[in-house]
mmCIF file as gemmi writes it, N, C-alpha and C atoms, coordinates in Angstrom:
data_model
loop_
_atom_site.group_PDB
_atom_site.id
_atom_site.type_symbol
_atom_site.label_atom_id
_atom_site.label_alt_id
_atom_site.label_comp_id
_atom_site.label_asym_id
_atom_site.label_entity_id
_atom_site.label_seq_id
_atom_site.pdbx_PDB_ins_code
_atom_site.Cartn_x
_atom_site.Cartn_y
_atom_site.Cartn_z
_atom_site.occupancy
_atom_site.B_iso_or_equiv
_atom_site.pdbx_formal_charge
_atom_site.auth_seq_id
_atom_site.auth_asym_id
_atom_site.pdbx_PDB_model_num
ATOM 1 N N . UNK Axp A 1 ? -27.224 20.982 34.016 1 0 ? 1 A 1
ATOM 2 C CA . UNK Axp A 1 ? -26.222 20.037 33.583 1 0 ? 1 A 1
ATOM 3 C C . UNK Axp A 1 ? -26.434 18.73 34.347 1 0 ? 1 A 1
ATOM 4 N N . UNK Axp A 2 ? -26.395 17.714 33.671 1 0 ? 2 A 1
ATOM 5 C CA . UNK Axp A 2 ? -26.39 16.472 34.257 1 0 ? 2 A 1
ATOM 6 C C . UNK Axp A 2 ? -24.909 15.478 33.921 1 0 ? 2 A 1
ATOM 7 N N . UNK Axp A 3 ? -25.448 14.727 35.476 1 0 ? 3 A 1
ATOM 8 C CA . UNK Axp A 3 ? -23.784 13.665 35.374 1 0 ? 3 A 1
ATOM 9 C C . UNK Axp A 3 ? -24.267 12.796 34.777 1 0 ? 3 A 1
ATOM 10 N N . UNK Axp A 4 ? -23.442 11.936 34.029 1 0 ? 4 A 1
ATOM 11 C CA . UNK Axp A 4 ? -23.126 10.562 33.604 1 0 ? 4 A 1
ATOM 12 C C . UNK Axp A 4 ? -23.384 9.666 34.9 1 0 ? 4 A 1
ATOM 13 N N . UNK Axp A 5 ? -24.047 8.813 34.318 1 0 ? 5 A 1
ATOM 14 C CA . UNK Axp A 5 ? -23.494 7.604 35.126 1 0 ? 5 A 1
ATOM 15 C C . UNK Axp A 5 ? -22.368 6.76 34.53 1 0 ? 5 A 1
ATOM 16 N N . UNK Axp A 6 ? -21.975 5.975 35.842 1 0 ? 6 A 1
ATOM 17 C CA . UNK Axp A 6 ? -20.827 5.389 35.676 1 0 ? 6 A 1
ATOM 18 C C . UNK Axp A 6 ? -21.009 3.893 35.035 1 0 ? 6 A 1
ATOM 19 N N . UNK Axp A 7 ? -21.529 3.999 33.914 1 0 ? 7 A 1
ATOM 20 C CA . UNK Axp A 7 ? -21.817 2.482 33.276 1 0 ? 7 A 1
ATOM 21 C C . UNK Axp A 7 ? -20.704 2.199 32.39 1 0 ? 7 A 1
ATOM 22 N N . UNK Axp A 8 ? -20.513 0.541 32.712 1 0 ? 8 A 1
ATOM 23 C CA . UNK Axp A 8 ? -19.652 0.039 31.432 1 0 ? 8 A 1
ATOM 24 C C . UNK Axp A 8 ? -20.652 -0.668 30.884 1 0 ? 8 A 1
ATOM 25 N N . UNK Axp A 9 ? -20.067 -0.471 29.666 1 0 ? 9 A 1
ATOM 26 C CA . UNK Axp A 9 ? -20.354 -0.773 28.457 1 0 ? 9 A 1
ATOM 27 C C . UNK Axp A 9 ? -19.863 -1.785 27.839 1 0 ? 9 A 1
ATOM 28 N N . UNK Axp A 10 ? -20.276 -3.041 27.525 1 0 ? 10 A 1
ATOM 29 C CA . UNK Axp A 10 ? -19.804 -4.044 26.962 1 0 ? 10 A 1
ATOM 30 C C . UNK Axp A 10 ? -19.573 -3.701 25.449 1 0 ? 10 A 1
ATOM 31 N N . UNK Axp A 11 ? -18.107 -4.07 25.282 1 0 ? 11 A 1
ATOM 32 C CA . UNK Axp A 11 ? -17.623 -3.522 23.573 1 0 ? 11 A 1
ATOM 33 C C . UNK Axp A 11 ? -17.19 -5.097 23.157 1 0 ? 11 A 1
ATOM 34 N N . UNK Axp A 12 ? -17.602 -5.454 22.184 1 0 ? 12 A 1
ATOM 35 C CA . UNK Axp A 12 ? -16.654 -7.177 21.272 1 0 ? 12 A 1
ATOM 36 C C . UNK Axp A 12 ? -15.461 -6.445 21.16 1 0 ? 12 A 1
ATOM 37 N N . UNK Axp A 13 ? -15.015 -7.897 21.292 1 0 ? 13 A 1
ATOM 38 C CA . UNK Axp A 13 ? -12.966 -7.205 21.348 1 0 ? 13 A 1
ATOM 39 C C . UNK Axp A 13 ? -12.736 -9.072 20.765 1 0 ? 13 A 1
ATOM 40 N N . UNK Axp A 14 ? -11.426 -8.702 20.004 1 0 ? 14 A 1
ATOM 41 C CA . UNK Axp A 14 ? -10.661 -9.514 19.642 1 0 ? 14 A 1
ATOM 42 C C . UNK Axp A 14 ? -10.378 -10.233 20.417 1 0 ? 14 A 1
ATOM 43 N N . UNK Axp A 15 ? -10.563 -11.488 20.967 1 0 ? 15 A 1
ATOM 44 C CA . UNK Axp A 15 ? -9.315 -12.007 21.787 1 0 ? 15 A 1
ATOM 45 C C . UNK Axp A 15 ? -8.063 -13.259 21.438 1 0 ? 15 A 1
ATOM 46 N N . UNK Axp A 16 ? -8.529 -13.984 19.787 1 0 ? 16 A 1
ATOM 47 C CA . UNK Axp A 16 ? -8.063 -14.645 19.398 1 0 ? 16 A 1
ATOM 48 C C . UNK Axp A 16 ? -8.19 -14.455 18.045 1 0 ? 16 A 1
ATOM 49 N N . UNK Axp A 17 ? -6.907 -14.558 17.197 1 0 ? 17 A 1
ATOM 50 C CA . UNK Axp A 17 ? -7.043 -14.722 15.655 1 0 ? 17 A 1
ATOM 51 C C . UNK Axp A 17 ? -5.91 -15.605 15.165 1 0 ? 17 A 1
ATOM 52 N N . UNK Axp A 18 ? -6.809 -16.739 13.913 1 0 ? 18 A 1
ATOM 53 C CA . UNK Axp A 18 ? -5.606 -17.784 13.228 1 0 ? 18 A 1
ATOM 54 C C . UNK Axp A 18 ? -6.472 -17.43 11.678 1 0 ? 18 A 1
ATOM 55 N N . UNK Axp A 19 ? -5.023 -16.937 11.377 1 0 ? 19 A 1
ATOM 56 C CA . UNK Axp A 19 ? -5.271 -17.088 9.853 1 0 ? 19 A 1
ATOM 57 C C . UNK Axp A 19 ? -4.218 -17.972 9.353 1 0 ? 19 A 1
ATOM 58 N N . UNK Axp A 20 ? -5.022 -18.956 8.291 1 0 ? 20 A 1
ATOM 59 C CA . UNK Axp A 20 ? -4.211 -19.934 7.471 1 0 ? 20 A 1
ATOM 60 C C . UNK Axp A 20 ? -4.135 -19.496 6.047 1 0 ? 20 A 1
ATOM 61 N N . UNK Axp A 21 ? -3.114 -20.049 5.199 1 0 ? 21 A 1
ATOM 62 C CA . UNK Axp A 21 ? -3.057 -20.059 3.675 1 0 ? 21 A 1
ATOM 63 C C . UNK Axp A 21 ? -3.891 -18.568 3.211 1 0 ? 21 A 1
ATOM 64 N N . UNK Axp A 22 ? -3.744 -17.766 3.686 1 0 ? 22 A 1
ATOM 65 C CA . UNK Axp A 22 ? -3.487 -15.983 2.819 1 0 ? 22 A 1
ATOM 66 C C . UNK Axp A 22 ? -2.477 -15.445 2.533 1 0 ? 22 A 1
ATOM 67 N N . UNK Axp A 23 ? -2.19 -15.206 1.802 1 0 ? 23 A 1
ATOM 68 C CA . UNK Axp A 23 ? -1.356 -14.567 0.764 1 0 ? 23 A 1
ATOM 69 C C . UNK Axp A 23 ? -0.159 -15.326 1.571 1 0 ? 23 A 1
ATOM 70 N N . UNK Axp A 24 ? 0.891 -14.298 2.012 1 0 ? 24 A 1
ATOM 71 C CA . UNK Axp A 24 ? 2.026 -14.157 2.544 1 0 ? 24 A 1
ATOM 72 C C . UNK Axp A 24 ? 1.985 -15.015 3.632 1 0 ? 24 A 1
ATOM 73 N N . UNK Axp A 25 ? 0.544 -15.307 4.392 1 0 ? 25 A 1
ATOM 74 C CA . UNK Axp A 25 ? 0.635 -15.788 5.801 1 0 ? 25 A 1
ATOM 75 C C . UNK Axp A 25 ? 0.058 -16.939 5.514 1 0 ? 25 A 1
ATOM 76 N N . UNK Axp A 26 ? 0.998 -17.877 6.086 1 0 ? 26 A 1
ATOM 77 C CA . UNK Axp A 26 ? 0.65 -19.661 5.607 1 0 ? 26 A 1
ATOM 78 C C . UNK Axp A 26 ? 0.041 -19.669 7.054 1 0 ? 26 A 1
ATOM 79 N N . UNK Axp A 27 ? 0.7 -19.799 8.214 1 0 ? 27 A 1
ATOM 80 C CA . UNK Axp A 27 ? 0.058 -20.033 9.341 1 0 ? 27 A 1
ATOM 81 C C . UNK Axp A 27 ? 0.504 -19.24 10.806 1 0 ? 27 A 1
ATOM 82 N N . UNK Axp A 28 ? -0.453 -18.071 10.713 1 0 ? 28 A 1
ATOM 83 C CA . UNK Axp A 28 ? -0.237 -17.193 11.608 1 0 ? 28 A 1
ATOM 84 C C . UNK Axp A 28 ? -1.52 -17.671 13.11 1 0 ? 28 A 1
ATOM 85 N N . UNK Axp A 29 ? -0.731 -17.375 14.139 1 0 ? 29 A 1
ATOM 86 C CA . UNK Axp A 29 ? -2.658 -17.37 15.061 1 0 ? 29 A 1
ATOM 87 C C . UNK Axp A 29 ? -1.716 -16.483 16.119 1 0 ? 29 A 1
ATOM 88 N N . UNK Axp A 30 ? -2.625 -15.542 16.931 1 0 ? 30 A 1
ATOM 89 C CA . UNK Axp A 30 ? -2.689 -14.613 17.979 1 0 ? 30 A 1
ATOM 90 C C . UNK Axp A 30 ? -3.398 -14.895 18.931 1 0 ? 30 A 1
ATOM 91 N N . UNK Axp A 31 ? -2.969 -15.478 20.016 1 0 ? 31 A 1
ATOM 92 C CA . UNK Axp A 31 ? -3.568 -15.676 21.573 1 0 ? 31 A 1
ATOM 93 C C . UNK Axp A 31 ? -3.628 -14.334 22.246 1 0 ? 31 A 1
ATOM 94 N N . UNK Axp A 32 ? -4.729 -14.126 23.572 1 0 ? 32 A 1
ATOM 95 C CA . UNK Axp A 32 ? -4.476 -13.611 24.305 1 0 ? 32 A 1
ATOM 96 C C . UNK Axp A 32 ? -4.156 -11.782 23.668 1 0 ? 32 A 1
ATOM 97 N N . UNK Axp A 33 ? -5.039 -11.864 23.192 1 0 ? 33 A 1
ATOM 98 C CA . UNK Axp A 33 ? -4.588 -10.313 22.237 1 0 ? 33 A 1
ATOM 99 C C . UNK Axp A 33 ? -5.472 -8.92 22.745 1 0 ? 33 A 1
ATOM 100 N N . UNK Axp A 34 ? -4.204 -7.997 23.27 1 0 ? 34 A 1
ATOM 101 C CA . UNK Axp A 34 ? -5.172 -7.124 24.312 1 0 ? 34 A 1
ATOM 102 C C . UNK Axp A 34 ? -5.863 -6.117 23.898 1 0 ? 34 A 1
ATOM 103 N N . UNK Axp A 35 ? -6.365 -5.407 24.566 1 0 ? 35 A 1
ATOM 104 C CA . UNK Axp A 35 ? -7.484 -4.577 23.648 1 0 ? 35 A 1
ATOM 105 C C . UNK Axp A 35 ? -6.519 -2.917 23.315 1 0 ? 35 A 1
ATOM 106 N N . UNK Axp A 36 ? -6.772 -2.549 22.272 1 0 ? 36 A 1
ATOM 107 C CA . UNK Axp A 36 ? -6.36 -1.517 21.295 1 0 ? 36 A 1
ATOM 108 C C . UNK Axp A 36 ? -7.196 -1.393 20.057 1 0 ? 36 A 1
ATOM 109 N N . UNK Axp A 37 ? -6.835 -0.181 19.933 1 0 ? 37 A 1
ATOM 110 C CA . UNK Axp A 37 ? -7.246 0.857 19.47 1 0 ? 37 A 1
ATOM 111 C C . UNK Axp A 37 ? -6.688 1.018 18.098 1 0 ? 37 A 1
ATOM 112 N N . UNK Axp A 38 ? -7.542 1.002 16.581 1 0 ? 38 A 1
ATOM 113 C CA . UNK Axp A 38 ? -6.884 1.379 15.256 1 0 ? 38 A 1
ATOM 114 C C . UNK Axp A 38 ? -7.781 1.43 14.574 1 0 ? 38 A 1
ATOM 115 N N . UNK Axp A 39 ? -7.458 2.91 14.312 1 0 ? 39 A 1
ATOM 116 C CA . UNK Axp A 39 ? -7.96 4.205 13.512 1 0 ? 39 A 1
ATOM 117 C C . UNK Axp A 39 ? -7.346 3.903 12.523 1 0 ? 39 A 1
ATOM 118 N N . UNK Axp A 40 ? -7.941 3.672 10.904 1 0 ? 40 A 1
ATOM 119 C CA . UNK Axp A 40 ? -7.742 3.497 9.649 1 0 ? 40 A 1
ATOM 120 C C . UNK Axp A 40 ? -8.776 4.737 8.727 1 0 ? 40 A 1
ATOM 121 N N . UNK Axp A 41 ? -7.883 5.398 7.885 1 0 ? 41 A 1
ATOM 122 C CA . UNK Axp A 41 ? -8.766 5.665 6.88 1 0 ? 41 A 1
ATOM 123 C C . UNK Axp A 41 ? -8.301 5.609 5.513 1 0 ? 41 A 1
ATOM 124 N N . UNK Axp A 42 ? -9.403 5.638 4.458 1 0 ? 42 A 1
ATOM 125 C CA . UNK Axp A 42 ? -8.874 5.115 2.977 1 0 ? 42 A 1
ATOM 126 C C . UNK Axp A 42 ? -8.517 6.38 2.077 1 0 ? 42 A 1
ATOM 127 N N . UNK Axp A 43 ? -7.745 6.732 1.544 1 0 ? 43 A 1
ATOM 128 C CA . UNK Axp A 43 ? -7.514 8.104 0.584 1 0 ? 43 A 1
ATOM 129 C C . UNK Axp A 43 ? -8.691 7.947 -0.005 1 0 ? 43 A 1
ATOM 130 N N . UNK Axp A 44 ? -9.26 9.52 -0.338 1 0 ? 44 A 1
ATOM 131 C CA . UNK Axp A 44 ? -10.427 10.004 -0.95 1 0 ? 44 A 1
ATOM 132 C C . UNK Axp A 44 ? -9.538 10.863 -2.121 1 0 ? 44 A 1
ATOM 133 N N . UNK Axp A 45 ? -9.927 10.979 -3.367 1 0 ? 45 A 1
ATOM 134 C CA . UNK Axp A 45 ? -9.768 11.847 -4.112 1 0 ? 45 A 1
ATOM 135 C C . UNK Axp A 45 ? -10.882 13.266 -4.168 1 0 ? 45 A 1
ATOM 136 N N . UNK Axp A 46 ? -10.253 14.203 -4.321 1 0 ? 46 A 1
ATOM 137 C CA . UNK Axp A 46 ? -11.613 15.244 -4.722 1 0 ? 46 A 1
ATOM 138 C C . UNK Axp A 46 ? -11.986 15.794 -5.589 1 0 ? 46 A 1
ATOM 139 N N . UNK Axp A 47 ? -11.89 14.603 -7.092 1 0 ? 47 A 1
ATOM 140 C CA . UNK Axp A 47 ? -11.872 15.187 -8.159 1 0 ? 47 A 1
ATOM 141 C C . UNK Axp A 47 ? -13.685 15.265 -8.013 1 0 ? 47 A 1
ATOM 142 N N . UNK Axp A 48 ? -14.186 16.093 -9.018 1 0 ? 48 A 1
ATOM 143 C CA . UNK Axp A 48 ? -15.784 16.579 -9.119 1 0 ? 48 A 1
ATOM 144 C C . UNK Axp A 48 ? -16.268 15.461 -10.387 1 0 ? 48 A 1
């Protein structure tokens, strides 16, 4: 059995978002936005 090393890992992360003129959102922006976590999935049907 072997250990891990203790490396970080550089991950891209959000840290700013401005959305203008979409749909509902005329003028939204997010500073400073911390890092989390979201798990999405899309309904599958199982027709054959």
């Amino acid at each position: 059995m072997t250990k891990e090393n203790n490396v970080r890992v550089h991950v891209p992360r959000i840290e700013y978002l401005r959305v203008q003129n979409y749909r509902a959102l005329k003028n939204l922006e997010l500073k400073d936005i911390k890092p989390l976590t979201c798990c999405s999935s899309f309904p599958t049907s199982n027709k054959a």
